[in-house]
C-alpha positions as CSV (number, residue, x, y, z in Angstrom):
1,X,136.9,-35.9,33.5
2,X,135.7,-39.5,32.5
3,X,138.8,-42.2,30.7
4,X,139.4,-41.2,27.2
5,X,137.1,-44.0,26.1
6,X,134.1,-42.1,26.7
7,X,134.3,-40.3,23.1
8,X,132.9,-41.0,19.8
9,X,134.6,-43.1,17.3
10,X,132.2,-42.5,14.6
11,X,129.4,-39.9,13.4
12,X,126.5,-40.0,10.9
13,X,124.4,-37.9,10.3
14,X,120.7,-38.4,8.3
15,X,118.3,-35.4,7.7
16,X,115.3,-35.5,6.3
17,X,113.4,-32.9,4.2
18,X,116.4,-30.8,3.2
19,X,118.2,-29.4,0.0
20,X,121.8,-30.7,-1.0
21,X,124.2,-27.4,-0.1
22,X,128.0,-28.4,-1.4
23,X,129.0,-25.7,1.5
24,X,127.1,-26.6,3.6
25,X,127.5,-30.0,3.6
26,X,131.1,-29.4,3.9
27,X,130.5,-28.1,6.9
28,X,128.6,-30.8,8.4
29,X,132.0,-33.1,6.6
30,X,134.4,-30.8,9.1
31,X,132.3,-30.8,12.3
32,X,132.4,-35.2,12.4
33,X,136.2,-34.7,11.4
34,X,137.1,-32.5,14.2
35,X,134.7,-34.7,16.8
36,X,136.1,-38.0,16.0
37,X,139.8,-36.0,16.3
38,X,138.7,-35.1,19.8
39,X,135.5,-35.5,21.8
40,X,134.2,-35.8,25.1
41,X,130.6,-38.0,25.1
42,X,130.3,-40.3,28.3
43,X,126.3,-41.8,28.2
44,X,125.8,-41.6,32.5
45,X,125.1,-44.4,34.3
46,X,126.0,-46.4,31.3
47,X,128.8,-48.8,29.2
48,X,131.7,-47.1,28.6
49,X,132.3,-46.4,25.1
50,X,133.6,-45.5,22.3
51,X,130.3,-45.0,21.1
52,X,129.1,-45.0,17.7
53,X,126.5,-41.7,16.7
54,X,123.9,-41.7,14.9
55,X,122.1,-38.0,14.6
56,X,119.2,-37.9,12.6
57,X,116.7,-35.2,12.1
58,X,113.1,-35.3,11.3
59,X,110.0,-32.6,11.4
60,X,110.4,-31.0,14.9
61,X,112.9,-33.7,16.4
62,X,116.3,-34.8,16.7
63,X,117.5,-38.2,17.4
64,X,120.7,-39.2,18.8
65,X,121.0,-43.3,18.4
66,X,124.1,-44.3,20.2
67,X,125.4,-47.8,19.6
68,X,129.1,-49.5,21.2
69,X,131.7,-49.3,18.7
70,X,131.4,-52.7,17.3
71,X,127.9,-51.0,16.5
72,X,125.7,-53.3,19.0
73,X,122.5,-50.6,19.7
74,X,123.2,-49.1,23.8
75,X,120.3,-46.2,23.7
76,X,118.5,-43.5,21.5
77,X,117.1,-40.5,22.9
78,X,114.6,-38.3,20.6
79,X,114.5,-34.6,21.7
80,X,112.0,-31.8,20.5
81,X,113.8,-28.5,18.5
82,X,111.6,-26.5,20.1
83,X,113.3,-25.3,22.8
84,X,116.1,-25.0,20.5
85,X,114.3,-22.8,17.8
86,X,115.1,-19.4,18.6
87,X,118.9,-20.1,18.7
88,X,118.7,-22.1,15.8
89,X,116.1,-19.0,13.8
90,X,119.2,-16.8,15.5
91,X,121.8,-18.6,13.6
92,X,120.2,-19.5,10.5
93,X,119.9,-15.4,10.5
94,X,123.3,-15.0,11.0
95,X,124.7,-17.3,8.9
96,X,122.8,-15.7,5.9
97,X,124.0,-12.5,6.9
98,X,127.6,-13.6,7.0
99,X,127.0,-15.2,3.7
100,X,126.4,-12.0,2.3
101,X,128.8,-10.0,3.8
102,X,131.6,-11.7,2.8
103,X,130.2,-11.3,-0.5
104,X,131.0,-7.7,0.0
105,X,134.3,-8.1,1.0
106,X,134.0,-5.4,4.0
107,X,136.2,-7.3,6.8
108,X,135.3,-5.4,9.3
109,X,131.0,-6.3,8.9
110,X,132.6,-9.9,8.4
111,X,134.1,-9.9,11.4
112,X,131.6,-7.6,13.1
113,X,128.6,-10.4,12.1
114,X,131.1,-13.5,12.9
115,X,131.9,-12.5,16.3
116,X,127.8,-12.5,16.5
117,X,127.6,-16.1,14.9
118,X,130.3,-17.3,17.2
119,X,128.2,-16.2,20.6
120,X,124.9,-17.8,18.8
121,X,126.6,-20.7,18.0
122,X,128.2,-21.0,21.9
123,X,124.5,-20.6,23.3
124,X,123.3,-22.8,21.0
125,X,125.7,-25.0,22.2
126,X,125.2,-24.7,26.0
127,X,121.6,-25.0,25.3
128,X,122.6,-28.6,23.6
129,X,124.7,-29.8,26.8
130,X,121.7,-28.8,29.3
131,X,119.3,-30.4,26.8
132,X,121.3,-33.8,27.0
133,X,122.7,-33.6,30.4
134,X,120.3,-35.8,31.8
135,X,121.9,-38.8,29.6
136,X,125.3,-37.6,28.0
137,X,127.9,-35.2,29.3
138,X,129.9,-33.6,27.0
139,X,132.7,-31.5,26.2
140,X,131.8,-27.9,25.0
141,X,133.7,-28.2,21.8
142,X,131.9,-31.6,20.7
143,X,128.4,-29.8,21.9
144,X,129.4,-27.0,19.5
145,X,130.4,-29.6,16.9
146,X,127.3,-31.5,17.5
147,X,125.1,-28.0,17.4
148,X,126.3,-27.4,14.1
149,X,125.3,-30.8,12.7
150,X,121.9,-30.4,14.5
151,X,121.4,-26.8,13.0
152,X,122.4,-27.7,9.1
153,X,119.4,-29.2,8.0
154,X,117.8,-25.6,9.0
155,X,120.4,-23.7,7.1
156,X,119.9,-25.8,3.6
157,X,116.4,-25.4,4.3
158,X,116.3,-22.1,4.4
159,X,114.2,-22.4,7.7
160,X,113.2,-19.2,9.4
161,X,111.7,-19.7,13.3
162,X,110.3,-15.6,13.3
């Protein structure tokens, strides 16, 4: 494992073309609280950090602008969703259906369909780490973190990938 300063000190997040969702958004609010609590995000072959993030989303991409901590620009790399789109179709899915069933009340659907959403959410998340490993190695729980905040703008959009 790399020195403790390869982490993120700070997150932000810009997406494009989607609805404001308070729960959502909150969501997106506790994913950057619990990376900057504890991450792993070393840029290969590069400065050591802390790094700042900047994730933005726009049509089919994602960028991930990464700047020193003193926010002095190091790299950005701009990925295509595409390989990402069945996951993410998977989870916005998933997520709706959890939505409703804890509308329902029936805990054992709820935790039926969240058990589902947590082995989407993993894959989407592994899927993340190979996508960036050429540049970025990362922790699985900051891929996760960072998966949620790529997938969110979907969600409020109410984005199906069928």
């Amino acid at each position: 494992m790399g020195s403790v300063s390869n982490c993120l000190c700070s997150v932000e997040i810009e997406h494009d073309d989607c609805r404001f969702n308070p729960v959502l958004a909150a969501e997106q609010a506790i994913a950057i609280s619990d990376i900057i609590a504890g991450n792993r995000f070393e840029l290969l072959g590069r400065e050591s950090g802390p790094y700042r993030l900047k994730l933005s989303t726009r049509n089919s991409r994602f960028t991930l602008a990464i700047a020193t901590a003193e926010g002095v620009p190091i790299v950005s790399h701009s990925l295509s969703f595409t390989p990402l789109r069945r996951v993410i179709g998977d989870y916005v899915a998933i997520y709706e259906s959890h939505s409703r069933m804890a509308q329902t009340g029936d805990h054992y659907r709820i935790e039926a369909v969240d058990m589902g959403r947590r082995a989407i959410h993993n894959e989407g998340s592994e899927l993340l780490m190979e996508r960036l490993s050429r540049w970025i190695e990362t922790d699985r729980n900051t891929a996760r973190r960072l998966f949620t905040l790529i997938a969110t703008p979907h969600l409020m959009a109410g984005e199906t990938f069928a």
